[in-house]
C-alpha positions as CSV (number, residue, x, y, z in Angstrom):
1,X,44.4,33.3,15.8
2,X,44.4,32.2,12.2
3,X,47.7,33.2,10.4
4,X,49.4,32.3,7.2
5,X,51.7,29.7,6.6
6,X,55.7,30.0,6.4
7,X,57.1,27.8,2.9
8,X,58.8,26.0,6.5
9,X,55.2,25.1,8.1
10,X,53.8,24.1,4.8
11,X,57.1,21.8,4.3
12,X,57.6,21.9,1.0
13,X,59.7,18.9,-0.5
14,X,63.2,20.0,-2.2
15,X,63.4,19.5,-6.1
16,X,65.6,16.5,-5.0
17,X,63.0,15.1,-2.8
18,X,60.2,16.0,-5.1
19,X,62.2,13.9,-8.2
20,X,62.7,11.3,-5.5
21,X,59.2,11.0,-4.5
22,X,56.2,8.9,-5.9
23,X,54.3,10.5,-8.7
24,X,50.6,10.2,-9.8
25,X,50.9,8.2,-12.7
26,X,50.0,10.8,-15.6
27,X,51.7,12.3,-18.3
28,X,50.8,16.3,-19.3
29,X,50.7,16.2,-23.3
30,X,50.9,19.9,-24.8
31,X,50.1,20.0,-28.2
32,X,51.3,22.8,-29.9
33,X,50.6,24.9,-26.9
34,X,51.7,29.0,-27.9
35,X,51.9,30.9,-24.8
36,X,55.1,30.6,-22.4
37,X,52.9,31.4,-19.6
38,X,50.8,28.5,-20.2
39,X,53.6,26.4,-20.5
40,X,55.0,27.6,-17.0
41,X,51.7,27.7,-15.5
42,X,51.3,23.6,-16.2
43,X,54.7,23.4,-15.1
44,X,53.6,24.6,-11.8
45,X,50.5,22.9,-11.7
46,X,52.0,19.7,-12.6
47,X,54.6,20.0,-9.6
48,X,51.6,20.9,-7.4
49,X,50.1,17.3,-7.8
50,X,52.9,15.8,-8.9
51,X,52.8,14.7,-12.0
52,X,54.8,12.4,-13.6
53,X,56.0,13.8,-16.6
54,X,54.9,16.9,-19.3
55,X,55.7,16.0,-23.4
56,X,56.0,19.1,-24.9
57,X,55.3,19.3,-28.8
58,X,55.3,20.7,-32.1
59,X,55.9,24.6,-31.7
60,X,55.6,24.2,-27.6
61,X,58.4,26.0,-26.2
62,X,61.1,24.2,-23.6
63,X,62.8,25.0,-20.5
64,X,65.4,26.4,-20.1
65,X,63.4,30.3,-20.8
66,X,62.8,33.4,-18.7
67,X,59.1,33.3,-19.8
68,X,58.5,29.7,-18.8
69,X,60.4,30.6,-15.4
70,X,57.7,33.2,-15.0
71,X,55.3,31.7,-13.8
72,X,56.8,28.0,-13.4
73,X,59.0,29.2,-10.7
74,X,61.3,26.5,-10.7
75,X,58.5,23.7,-11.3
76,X,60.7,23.5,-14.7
77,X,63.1,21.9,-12.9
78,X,60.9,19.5,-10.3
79,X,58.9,17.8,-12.9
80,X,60.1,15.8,-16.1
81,X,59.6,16.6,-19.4
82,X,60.6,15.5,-22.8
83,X,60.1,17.3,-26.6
84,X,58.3,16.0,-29.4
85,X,58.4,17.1,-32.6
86,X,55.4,15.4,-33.5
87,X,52.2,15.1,-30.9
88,X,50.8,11.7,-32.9
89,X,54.4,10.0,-32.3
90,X,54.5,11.4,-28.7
91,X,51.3,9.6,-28.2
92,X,51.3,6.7,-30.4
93,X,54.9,6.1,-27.9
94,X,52.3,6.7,-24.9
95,X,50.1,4.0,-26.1
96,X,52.5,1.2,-27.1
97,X,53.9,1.8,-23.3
98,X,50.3,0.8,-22.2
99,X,49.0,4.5,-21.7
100,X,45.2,5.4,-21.5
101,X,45.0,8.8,-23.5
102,X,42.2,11.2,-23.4
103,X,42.3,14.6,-25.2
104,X,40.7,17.2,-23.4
105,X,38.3,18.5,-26.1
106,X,34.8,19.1,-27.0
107,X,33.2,16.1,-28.7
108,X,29.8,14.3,-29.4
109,X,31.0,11.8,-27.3
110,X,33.2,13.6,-24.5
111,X,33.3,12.0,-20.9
112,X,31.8,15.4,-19.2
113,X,34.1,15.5,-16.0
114,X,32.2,15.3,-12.4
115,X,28.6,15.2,-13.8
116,X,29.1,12.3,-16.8
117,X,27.5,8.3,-16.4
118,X,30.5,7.3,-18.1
119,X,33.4,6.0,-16.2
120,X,36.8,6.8,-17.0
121,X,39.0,3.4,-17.6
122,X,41.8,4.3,-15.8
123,X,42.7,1.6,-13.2
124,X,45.4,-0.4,-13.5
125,X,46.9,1.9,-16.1
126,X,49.0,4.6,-16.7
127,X,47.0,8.0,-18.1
128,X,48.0,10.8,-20.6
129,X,46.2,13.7,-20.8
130,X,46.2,15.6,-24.2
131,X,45.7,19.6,-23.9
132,X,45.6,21.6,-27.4
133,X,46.4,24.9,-29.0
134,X,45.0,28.0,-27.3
135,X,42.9,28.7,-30.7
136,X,42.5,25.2,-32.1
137,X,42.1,22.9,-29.1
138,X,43.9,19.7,-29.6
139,X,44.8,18.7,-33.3
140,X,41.5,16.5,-35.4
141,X,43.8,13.9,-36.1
142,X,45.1,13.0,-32.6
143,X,41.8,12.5,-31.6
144,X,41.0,8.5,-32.9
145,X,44.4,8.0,-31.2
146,X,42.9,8.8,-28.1
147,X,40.7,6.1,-25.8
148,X,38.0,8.8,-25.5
149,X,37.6,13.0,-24.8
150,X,37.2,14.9,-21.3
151,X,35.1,17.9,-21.5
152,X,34.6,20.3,-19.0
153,X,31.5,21.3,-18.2
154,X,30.8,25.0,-18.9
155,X,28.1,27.2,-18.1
156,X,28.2,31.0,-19.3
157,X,28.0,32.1,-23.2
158,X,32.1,31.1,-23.7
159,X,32.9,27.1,-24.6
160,X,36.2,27.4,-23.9
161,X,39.0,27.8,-20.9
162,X,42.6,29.0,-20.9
163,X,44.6,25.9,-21.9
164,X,46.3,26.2,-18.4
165,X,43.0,26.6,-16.5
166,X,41.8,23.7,-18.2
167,X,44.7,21.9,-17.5
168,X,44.5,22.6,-13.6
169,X,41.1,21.3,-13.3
170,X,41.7,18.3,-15.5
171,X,45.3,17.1,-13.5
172,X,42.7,17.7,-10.5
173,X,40.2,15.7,-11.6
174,X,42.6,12.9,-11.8
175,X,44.7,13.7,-9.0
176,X,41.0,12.4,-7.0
177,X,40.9,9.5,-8.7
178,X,44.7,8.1,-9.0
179,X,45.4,9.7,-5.4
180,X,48.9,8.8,-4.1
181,X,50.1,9.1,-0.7
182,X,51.1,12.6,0.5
């Protein structure tokens, strides 16, 4: 008979063994993201595939808050994370350290994730993802500092996602193709 599994079955790693353990080699940038719960969900996301590291930026709130902690639980204190004051620093830093960075926005000439001829360049390198503002995507200006723009295929009359939805199938998308060892 089919049952659900106990946190013990699943075995779940401790925080120490998760900060001990090898990370997919990609870096969570939230530009000027608003919502607390957003912040916590990509917290919670980011642990689930481990990430290596969030930046937080601009107004994007920080751990230690009861909002975050929400809906993070606890993934604020598995994964790393840094503040930025400035999102074009964060990633100019990210790109001097040998970083590919693609925003996740909708461009003319977006990389359409899981149905797009063009490859991602991401072997061999470290990646950064940038996620934008809830109302105005990620910042114009950060975008010729990028090495090109993933865009999620949509369907229905809305062109956009919840920046943590969007966030969850984008760290998917390259969980599948920078897979570590579970």
């Amino acid at each position: 008979m089919t049952h659900k599994l106990t946190t013990e079955e699943m075995g779940r790693m401790s925080v120490e063994e998760f900060r001990a353990s090898e990370k997919l080699p990609l870096t969570v940038v939230l530009d000027n993201v608003r919502s607390l719960n957003n912040i916590g969900s990509v917290f919670r996301t980011s642990d689930a595939f481990r990430v290596e590291h969030i930046a937080l930026c601009g107004i994007t709130a920080t751990p230690p808050h009861r909002e975050i902690h929400k809906t993070a639980l606890g993934a604020e204190d598995s994964v790393a994370w840094s503040y930025h004051e400035d999102t074009a620093e964060c990633v100019k830093g990210l790109k001097e350290r040998g970083y590919k960075i693609y925003a996740v926005e909708q461009v003319d000439d977006s990389i359409k994730i899981g149905i797009s001829n063009k490859e991602l360049a991401i072997e061999g390198h470290p990646i950064a993802i940038v996620m934008g503002n809830e109302i105005e995507g990620v910042q114009e200006s950060l975008l010729p500092l990028c090495d090109g723009s993933l865009e999620i295929p949509q369907y229905g009359t809305k062109h956009s996602l919840n920046v943590s939805c969007a966030a969850a199938i984008v760290i998917w998308e390259m969980f599948k193709k920078l897979r570590i060892d579970s």
